[in-house]
C-alpha positions in Angstrom: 0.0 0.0 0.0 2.7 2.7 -0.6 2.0 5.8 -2.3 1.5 5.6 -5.8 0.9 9.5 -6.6 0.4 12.8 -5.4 -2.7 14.9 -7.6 -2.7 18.6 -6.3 -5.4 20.9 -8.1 -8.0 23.3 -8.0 -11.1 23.1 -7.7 -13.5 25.7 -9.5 -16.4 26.9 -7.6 -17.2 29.8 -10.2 -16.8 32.7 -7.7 -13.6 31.3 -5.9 -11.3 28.4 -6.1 -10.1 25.5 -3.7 -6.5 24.5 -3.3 -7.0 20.6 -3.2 -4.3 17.4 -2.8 -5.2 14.3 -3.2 -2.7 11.4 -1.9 -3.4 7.5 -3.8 -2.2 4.5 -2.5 -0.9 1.1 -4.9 -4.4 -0.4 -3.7 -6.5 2.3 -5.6 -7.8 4.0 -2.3 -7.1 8.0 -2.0 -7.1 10.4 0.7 -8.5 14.3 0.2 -6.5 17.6 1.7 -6.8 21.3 1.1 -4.4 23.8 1.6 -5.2 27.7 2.7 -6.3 29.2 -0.4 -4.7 32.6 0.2 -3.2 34.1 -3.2 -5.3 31.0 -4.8 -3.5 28.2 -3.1 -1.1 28.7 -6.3 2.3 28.6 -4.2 1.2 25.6 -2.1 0.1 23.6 -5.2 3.6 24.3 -6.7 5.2 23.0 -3.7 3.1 20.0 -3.4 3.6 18.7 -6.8 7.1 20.4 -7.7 8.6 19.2 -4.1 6.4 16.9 -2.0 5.0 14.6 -4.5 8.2 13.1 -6.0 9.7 12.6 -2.4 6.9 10.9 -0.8 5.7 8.2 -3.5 6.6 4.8 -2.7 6.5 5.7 1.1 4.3 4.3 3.5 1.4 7.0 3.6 0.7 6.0 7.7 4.3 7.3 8.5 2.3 11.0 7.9 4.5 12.0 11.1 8.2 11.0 9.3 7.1 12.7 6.5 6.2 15.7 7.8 9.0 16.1 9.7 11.2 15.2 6.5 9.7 17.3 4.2 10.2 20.0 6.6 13.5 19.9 7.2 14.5 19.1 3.4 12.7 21.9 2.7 13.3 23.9 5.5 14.8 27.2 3.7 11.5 27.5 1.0 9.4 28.2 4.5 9.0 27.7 7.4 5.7 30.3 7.2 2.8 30.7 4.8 2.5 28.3 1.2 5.2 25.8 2.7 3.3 25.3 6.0 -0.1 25.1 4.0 1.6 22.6 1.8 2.6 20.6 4.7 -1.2 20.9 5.6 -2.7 19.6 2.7 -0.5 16.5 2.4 -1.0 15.8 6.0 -4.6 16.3 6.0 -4.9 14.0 3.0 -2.3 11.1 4.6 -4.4 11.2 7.8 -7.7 10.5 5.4 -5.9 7.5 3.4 -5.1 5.9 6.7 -8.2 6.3 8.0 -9.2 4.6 5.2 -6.7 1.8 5.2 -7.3 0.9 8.7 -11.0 1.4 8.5 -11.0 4.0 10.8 -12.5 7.7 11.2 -9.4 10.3 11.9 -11.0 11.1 15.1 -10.4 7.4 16.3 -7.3 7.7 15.0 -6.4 10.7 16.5 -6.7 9.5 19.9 -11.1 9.1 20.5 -13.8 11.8 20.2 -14.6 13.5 23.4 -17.6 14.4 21.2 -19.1 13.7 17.8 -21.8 16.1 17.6 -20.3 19.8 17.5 -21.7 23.0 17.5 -20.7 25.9 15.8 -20.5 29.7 16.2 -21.6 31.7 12.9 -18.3 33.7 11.7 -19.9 36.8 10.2 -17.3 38.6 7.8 -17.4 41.7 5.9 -18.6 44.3 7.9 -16.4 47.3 7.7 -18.1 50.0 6.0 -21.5 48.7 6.8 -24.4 49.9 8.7 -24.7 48.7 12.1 -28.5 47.8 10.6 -26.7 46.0 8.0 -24.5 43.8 10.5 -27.8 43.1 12.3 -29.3 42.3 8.9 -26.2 39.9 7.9 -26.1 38.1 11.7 -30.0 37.6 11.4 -29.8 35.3 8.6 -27.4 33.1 10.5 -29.4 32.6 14.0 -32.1 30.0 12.4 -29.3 27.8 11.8 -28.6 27.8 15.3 -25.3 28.8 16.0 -24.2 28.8 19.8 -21.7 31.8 19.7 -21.7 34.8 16.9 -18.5 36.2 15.7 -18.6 39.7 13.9 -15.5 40.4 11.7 -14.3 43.5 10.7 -12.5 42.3 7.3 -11.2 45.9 7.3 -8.2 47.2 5.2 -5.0 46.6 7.2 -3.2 49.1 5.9 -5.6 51.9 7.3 -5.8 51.1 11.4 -8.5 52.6 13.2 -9.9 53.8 10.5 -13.3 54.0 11.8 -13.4 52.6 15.9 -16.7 55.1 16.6 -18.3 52.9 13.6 -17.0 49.2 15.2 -18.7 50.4 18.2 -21.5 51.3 16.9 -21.8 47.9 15.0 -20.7 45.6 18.1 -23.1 47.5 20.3 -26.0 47.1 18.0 -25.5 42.7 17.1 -25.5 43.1 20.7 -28.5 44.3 21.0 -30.4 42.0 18.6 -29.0 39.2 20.0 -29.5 39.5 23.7 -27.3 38.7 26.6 -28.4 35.0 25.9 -26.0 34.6 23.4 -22.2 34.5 23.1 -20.8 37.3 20.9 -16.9 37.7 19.6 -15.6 40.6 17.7 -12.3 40.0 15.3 -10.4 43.2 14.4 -8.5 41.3 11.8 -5.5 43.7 12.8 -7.1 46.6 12.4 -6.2 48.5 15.8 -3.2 50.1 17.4 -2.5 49.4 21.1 -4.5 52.1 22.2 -7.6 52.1 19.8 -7.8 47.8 20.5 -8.0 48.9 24.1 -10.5 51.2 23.9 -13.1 48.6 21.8 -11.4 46.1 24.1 -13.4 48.3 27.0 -16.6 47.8 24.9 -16.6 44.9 23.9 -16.0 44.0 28.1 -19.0 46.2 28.9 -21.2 44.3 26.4 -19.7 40.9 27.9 -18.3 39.4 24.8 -16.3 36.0 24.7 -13.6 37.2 23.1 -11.4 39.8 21.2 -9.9 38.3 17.8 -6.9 39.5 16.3 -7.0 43.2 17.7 -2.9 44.3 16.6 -1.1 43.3 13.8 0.0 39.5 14.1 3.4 40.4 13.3 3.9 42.2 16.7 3.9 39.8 19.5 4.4 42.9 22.0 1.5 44.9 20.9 -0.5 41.9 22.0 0.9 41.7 25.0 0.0 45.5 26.1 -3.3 44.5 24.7 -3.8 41.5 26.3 -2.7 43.0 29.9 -4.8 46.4 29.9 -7.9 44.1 29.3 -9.9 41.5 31.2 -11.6 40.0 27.8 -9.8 36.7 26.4 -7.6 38.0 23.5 -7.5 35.8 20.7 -5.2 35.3 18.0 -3.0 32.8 15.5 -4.8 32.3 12.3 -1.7 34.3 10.6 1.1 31.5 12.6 1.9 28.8 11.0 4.9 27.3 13.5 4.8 25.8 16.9 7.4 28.6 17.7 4.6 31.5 16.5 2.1 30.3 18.7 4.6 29.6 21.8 5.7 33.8 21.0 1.5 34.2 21.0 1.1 32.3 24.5 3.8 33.9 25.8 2.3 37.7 24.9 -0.7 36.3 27.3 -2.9 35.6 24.2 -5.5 33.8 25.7 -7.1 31.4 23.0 -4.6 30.2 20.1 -6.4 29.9 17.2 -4.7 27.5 14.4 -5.5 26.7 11.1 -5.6 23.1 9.8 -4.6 24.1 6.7 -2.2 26.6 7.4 -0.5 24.9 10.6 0.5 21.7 9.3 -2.6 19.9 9.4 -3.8 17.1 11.8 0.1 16.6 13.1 1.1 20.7 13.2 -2.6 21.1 15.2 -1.5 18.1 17.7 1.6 19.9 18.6 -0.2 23.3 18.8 -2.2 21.6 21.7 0.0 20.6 23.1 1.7 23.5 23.7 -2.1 25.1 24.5 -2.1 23.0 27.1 1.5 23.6 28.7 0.8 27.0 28.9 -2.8 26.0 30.3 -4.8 28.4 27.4 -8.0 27.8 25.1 -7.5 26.1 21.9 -10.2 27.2 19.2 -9.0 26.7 16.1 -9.4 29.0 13.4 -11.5 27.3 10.0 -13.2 29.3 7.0 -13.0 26.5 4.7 -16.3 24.7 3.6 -15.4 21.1 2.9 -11.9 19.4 3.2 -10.9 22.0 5.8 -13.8 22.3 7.6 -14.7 18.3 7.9 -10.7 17.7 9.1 -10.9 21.1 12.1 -14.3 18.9 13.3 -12.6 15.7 13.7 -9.6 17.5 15.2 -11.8 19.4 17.7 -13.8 16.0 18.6 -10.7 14.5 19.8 -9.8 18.1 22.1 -9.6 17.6 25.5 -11.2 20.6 25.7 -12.6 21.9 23.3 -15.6 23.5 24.6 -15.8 26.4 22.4 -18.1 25.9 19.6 -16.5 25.3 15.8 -15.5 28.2 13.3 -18.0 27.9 10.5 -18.4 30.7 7.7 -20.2 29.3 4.7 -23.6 28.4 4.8 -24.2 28.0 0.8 -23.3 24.4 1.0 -22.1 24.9 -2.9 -19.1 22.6 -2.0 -21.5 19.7 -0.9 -21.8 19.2 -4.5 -18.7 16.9 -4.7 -19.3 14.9 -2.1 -21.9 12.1 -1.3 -22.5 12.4 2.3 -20.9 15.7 3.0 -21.1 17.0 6.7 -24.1 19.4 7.1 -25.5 20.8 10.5 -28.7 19.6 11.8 -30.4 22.0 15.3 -27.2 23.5 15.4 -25.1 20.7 15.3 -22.3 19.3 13.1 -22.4 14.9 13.7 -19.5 12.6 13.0 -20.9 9.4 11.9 -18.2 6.5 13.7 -18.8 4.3 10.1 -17.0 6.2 7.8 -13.0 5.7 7.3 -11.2 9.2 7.2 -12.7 12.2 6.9 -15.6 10.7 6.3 -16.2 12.3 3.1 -17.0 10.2 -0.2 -16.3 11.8 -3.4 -18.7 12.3 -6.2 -16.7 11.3 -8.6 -18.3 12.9 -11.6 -19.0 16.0 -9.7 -15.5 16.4 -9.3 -14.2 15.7 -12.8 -16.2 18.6 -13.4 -14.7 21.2 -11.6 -11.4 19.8 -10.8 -8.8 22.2 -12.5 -5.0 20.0 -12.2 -2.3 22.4 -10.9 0.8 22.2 -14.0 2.5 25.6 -12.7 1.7 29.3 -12.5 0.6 29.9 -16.3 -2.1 27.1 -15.8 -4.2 28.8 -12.4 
């Protein structure tokens, strides 16, 4: 059963694209990953086939571990950050769904036991800089009869411009507050879009209003600005979807960040996330990992999070349309609020629709073919 080839590609959903691995065995069984589609996925797709995929066929695809660890340090000078670490994410994500599938196994069996299989989410509600506070009310409102158990607002503001427009943010946090009640949890997410002074100030609001926590309220670049942020304010800071190596998060941790937030398919995949927390848990923090990907991504972060100690936070989820669930057979939809892992199905659980696929699958052959 070694590996017989490596297929990374796109998948076209019209509006946006996917950045997709898929990882075949000698037996004719194949495990799906996805890599963060930032800048398209195109650099991680180039690293997968033009580096990965000729130095893992004809290994043993459960050794996902060795050849992380490998690949890493082979490769050590093309990263260790963004497309190389979401590389490593995408192959590991997909090696983990072979195995499953060799042993018969879901991940989250494999990954230790689920603490849980039914999950709930919290609504992650982007795109609200430069709206209305009645039009953040209006976009959070067509979440709630889904059922989410936690409502995060994001800012999604331009980076480059920081407070920009705080009186506005407070405006909009203070009015999804008042829609929702005090019955239900409420973040905010910056998305680096304060100073140290202007994330303390909302960080004062957002305390008054009783939120859960305060996402990404400095750039991610700056360690110490989270730390003065973190210490002027009793809130839980959050932060880490932009860290991609165990030693970003320990610099996060050690800024008193409260709740790390990896990626699975930034950070490594399933192995990167199990060091992550660990390390979570050394420092004695919340792990609530960060996931805005539909399918692959978001299936993977749910068997991940059902094998968390604690993970008693509610799952990231950001995409309602369901228009990934084409290519699937039985893909993972919420019912009352609730994601379910069925124990039956090896892997991730998901079963490609074959045709479905072939139709929107786009294979990666370099730059000029994106």
């Amino acid at each position: 059963m070694p590996i017989a080839r490596v297929e990374a590609f796109h998948v076209d959903w019209g509006r946006a694209r996917s950045a997709w691995v898929r990882v075949w065995d000698a037996d004719g069984r194949s495990g799906l990953g996805e890599a963060s589609p930032m800048g398209g996925g195109n650099a991680a797709l180039e690293i997968v086939s033009g580096l990965f995929a000729p130095a893992v066929v004809g290994a043993d695809p459960c050794d996902q571990a060795v050849l992380q660890d490998r690949l890493f340090h082979q490769h050590a000078k093309v990263g260790p950050d963004g497309a190389f670490a979401a590389a490593l994410a995408a192959l590991d994500i997909a090696l983990w769904d072979l195995k499953g599938k060799i042993l018969e196994r879901p991940v989250f069996q494999l990954l230790g036991g689920a603490w849980r299989t039914e999950l709930p989410f919290y609504a992650s509600v982007g795109g609200n800089a430069g709206r209305s506070p009645e039009e953040v009310c209006r976009a959070v409102e067509r979440w709630l009869p889904l059922g989410p158990t936690l409502v995060k607002v994001r800012l999604d503001a331009d980076r480059t411009r920081r407070d920009a427009d705080i009186d506005g943010d407070i405006a909009r946090i203070r009015a999804v507050r008042g829609l929702l009640g005090p019955g239900l949890p409420l973040a905010f997410d910056a998305n680096n879009n304060y100073s140290v002074q202007g994330a303390i100030r909302v960080g004062r609001i957002l305390e008054e209003l009783g939120c859960a926590w305060f996402e990404e309220p400095v750039q991610h670049y700056h360690p110490e600005s989270f730390e003065k942020v973190a210490r002027a304010l009793d809130i839980p800071v959050a932060a880490g979807e932009q860290e991609y190596t165990l030693q970003g998060f320990q610099r996060l941790a050690d800024a008193g960040v409260a709740i790390l937030q990896p990626d699975i398919v930034k950070t490594g995949g399933f192995t990167g996330l199990g060091h992550v927390a660990a390390l979570a848990r050394t420092f004695g923090v919340d792990l609530v990992p960060h996931q805005t990907q539909p399918a692959v991504g978001h299936t993977a972060n749910l068997h991940f999070v059902a094998s968390l100690l604690h993970g008693h936070h509610p799952c990231e989820w950001n995409d309602p349309s369901g228009a990934q669930n084409a290519v699937f057979r039985w893909p993972v939809r919420p019912e009352h609020g609730r994601f379910t892992l069925a124990p039956d199905r090896p892997g991730l659980g998901l079963e490609i629709a074959e045709e479905q696929l072939a139709r929107r699958a786009r294979p990666w052959g370099g730059a000029g073919t994106a």
